[in-house]
C-alpha positions in Angstrom: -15.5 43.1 13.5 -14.5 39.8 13.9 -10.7 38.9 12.1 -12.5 37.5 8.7 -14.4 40.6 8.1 -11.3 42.6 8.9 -9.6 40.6 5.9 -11.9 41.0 4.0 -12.7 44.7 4.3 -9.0 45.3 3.9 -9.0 43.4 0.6 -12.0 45.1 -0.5 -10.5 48.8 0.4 -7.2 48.0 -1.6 -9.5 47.3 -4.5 -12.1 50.4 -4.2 -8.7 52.4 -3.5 -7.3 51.4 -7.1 -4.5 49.8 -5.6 -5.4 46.4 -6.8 -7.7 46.0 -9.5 -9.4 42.7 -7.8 -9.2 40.1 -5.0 -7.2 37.7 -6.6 -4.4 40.5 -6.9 -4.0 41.2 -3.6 -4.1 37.8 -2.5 -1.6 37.0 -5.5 0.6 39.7 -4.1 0.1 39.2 -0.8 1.4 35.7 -1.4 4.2 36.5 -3.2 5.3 38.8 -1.0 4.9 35.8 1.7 6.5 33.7 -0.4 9.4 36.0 -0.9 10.0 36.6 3.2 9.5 32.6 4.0 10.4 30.5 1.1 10.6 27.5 3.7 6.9 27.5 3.6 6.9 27.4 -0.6 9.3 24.5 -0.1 6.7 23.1 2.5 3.6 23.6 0.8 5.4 22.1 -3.5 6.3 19.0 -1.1 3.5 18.3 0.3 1.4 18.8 -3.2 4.2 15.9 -4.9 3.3 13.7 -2.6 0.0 14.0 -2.4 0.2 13.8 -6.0 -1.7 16.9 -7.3 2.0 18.1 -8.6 4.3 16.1 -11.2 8.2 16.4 -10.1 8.7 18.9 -12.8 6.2 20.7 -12.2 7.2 20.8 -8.3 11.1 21.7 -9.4 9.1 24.6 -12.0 7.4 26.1 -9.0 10.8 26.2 -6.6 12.9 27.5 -9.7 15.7 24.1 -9.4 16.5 21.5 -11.9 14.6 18.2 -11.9 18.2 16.4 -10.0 17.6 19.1 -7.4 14.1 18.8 -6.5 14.9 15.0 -6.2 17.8 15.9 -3.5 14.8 18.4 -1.8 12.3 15.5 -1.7 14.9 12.9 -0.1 16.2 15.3 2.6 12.2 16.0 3.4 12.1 12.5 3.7 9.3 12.4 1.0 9.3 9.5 -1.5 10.2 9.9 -4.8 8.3 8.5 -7.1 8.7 8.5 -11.1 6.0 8.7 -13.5 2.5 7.8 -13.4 2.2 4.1 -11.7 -1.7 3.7 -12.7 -3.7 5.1 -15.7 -5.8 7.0 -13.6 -2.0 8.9 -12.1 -1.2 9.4 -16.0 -4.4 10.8 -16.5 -3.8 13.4 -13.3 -0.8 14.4 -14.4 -1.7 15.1 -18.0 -4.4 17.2 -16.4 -1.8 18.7 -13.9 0.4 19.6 -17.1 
């Protein structure tokens, strides 16, 4: 059984065991609980989503639990720009969406 179907047949014998009543549970739990043991890799992945711009900075200091000021001081000692509301239409539109 290669590792995919082991994943997979896992998942699907947490749900059939009532332990989960889906997929998207235990992968919601199963991320949390990641999450929870390595938060570095939270930090990592609400950075890289603000600069790619697919997050707004509140929404990136919502999903780390800090204040707006804070998230600002994350981002400059990741070395990620900072950048303040929308500079095109099209970013306003994104983040309206993103909100």
């Amino acid at each position: 059984m290669s590792e995919t179907s082991t994943i997979h047949w896992e998942i699907d014998q947490l749900v059939k065991a009532r332990l989960f009543p889906d997929e998207q549970a235990v992968l919601r739990s199963a991320l949390r609980a990641l999450f929870q043991s390595r938060p570095d890799i939270r930090r990592q992945m609400v950075i890289r989503a603000y600069t790619a711009g697919e997050i707004s900075l509140g929404k990136a200091a919502e999903m780390l639990g800090v204040s707006h000021e804070e998230m600002k001081e994350i981002l400059s000692e990741s070395g990620a720009a900072i950048h303040l509301g929308p500079r095109t239409v099209d970013e306003l539109l994104q983040d309206a969406a993103n909100a």
